[in-house]
BANU-629877 format. One line per field, with one value per residue (C-alpha): residue number from 0; residue in three letters; chain; x, y, z. Coordinates in steps of 0.25 Angstrom, whole numbers, plus 5000, padded with zeros to 4 digits. Example, Ala and Ser with C-alpha at 12.3 -4.5 7.8 and 13.67 -1.06 7.14 Angstrom:
<rs>
seq	[0|1]
type	[ALA|SER]
mol	[A|A]
u	[5049|5055]
v	[4982|4996]
w	[5031|5029]
</rs>
This chain:
<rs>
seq	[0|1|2|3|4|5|6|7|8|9|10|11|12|13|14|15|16|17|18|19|20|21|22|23|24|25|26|27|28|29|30|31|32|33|34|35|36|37|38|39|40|41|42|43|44|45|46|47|48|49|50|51|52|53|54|55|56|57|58|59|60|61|62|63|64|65|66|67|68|69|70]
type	[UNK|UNK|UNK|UNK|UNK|UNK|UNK|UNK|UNK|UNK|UNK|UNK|UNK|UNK|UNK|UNK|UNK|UNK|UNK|UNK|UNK|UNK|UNK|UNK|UNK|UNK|UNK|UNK|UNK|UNK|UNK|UNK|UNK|UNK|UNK|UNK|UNK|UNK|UNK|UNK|UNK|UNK|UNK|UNK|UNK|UNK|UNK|UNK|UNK|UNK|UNK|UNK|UNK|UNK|UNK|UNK|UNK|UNK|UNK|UNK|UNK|UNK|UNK|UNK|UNK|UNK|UNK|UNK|UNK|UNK|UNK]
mol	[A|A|A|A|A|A|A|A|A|A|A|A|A|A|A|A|A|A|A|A|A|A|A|A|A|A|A|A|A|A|A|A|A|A|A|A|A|A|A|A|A|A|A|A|A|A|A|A|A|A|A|A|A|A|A|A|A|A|A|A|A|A|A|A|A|A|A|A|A|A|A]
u	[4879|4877|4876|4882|4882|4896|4904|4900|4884|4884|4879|4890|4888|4897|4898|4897|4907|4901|4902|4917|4918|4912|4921|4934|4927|4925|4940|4944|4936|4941|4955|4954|4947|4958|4969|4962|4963|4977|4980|4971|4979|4993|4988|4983|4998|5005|4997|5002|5015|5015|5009|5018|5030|5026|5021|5037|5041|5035|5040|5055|5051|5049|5060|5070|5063|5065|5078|5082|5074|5081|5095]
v	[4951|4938|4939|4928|4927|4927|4920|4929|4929|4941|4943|4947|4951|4941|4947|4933|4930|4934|4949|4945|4939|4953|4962|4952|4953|4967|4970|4961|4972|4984|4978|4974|4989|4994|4987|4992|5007|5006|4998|5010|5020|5015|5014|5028|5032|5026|5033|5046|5044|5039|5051|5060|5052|5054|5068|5070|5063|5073|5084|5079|5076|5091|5097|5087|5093|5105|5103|5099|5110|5120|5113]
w	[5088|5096|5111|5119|5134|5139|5151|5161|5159|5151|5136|5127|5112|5102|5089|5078|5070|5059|5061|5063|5051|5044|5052|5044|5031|5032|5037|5025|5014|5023|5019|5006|5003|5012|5002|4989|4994|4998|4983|4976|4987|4980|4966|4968|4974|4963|4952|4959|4960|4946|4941|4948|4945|4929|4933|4937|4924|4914|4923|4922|4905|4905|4912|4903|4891|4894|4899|4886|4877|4886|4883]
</rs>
């Protein structure tokens, strides 16, 4: 941190630029990871619901084969 003296006489701290400039780069990565776990968080979703939609098929296959056996 930079000190700097202000209008009314007194020293006040200014933070440089370049820590803001961090603080966007860093809010930039947080987002992009954010992004990635919300994209691995669907794929993960979709994978379960396509498993449990297969998981329903097999079980319907099932009952209609022995539906039919007992017919």
């Amino acid at each position: 941190m930079q000190s700097s003296e202000g209008m009314d006489g007194k020293m006040t701290a200014r933070i440089p630029a370049t820590r803001w400039a961090g603080a966007s780069v860093m809010t930039a990565m947080h987002a992009e990871a954010l992004r990635a776990m919300h994209a691995e968080a669907r794929e993960t979703l979709s994978r379960r619901r396509r498993a449990r939609f297969t998981s329903t098929l097999k079980i319907f296959g099932v009952v209609l084969l022995l539906a039919a056996i007992a017919s």
